[in-house]
Structures are given as C-alpha cells and as structure tokens.
N, C-alpha and C positions, 0 to 999 in steps of 0.2 A: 521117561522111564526107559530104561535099557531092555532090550529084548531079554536076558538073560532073567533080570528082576522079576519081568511081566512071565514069564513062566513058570517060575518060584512060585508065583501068588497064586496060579491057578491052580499049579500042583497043589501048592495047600489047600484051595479050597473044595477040588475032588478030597482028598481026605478028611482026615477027620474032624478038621477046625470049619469048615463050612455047614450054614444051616443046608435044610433041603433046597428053600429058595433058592441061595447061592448055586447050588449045583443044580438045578432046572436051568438056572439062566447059561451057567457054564457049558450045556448041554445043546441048550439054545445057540448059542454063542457059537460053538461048534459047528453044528450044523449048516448057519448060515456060513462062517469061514468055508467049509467045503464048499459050498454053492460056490462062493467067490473062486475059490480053487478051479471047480468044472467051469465057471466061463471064462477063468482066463484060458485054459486049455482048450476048448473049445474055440477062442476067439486067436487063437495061436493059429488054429489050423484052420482056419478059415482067412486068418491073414495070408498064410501061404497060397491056397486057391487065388486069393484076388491075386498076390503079386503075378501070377504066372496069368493069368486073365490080360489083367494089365500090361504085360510088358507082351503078350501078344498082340492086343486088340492096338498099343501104338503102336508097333512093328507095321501093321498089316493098312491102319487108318491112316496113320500119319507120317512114320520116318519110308515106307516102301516106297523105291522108286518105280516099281513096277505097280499098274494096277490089277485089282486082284479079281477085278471084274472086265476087264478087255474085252473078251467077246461075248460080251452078255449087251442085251438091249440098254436103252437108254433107263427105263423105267426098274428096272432090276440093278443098273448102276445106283439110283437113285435110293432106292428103297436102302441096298448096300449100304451104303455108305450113311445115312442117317439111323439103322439099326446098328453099326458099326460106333459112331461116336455117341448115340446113346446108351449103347454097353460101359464103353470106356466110362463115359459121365457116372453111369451106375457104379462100376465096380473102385471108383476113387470115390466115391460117394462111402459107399459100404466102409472101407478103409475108415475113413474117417469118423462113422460110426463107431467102429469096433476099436478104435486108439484109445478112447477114454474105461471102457472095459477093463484093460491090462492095464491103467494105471496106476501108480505107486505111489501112495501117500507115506512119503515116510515119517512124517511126525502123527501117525494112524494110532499108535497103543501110546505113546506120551502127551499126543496134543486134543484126542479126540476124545478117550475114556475119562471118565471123571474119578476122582480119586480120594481116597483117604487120606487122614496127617501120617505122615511120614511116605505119601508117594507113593502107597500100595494103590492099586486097581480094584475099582468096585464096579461090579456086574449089575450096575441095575438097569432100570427099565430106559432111563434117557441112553445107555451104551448103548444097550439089544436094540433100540431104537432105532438109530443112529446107522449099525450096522445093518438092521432091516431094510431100511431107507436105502442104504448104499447098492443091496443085494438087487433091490424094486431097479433100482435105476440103470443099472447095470445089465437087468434082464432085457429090459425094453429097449436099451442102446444095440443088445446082442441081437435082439429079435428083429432090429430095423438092417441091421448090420447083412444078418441072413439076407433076407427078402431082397435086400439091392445085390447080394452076391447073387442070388440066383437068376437074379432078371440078369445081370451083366453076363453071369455066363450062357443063360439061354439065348441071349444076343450076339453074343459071340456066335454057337453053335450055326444060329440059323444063318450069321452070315457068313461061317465058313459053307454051310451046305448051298447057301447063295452062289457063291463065288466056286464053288463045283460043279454045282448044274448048270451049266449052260442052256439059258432057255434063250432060242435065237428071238 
C-alpha cells in the first residue's frame, strides 16, 4: 500500500467511519510511531557523539605517529593505551548498536499491516503488536547503544587526562 492510501484510511478512521476500538488503536498506534520517532532522533545524535569519539580515539590509538604518552612511565603507557583501544572497541560497538534503531523498513505499512479486501489497513491487535514489538526492540538496542557510548567516551576522557598528566 502507498503511503498516500495508508493515510487516507487513518484519516478515515479518526473520523467518523471508525468504531471507538479502531481509534484507541489509532491512538495507540500513534504513540508508539512517536516513540520510534524520539529514538531515531535520539539515536541520530548519539551517532554523531560516537563519530567524533571514534575518529578521535583512532587519531590518537592508531594512525598518530607521535605518542601521546612519551613521557609518562611505562605503567601509564600501558594502562594508556589499553583504556585507549577499549574505548575505540566501545564506541564501534555502540555504533553498531544504534544502526539497526534508524532502520528503514520500507515494505513497513504494505508488508507488515494486515489488511482488508480491497488493501485498506486494519489496526488491530497483531499490527499494534507488531509495532510494540518493534518499539521494545529498538529500546533495548538504544539502551545498549548509550551505555557503550559512554564507557567509549569516559575512556577517551580518562586517557586524554592520561596523556596530560604526566606522572614521572
């Protein structure tokens, strides 16, 4: 079904041709849609944090020819450098998380909703279902997504403060 179609029928069935059911689910159905809305937004700008994470922490891990710990001890090089690549591990980690969040199903309103004859959309419990499911899943991918973004960036941090303190 065309997007155009699939709005047709909701709009109908907020008015006047829908039972109340129909427009509970429609309400339902709504709500979750925004959810999905706020984590892709969400997971938008949380991609951004990791890119800039990331193309730091290899800058600093991997491609610098200098190192960023020179005159620091040997045990502070150490530590450096394995808080260093397990930030980096975190914050591709998190990425990876949060890819399937923003994902686009595009056969979503023609291939997932179940329908009426003649191809209209019907809001019932297996759709809102469906949609549930998607909203659950997507939470937990966002939640996992967070958590590695912030260990990556608090690993970053600690080893930039690393690599500025000089402890002899």
């Amino acid at each position: 079904m065309k997007v155009d179609r699939h709005a047709l029928a909701i709009a109908r069935l907020e008015g006047d041709k829908g039972t109340p059911e129909e427009k509970a689910r429609i309400k339902a159905w709504d709500r979750l849609d925004r959810l999905l809305s706020t984590l892709d937004s969400k997971t938008s700008v949380l991609l951004r944090f990791n890119s800039i994470v990331v193309a730091a922490l290899a800058y600093l891990v991997i491609v610098s020819a200098t190192e960023p710990f020179a005159q620091a001890n040997a045990i502070v090089k150490m530590v450096g450098v394995v808080i260093g690549h397990l930030s980096l591990l975190a914050s591709v980690l998190s990425c990876g998380f949060a890819f399937p969040v923003i994902n686009v199903e595009w056969n979503f309103f023609g291939g997932r909703l179940d329908h009426k004859d003649g191809n209209e959309p019907t809001f019932g419990d297996a759709a809102l279902e469906r949609i549930g499911e998607l909203v659950t899943l997507r939470t937990r991918l966002y939640a996992r997504a967070w958590q590695l973004a912030v260990a990556g960036g608090a690993g970053f941090a600690i080893m930039v403060a690393l690599a500025t303190i000089h402890i002899p």
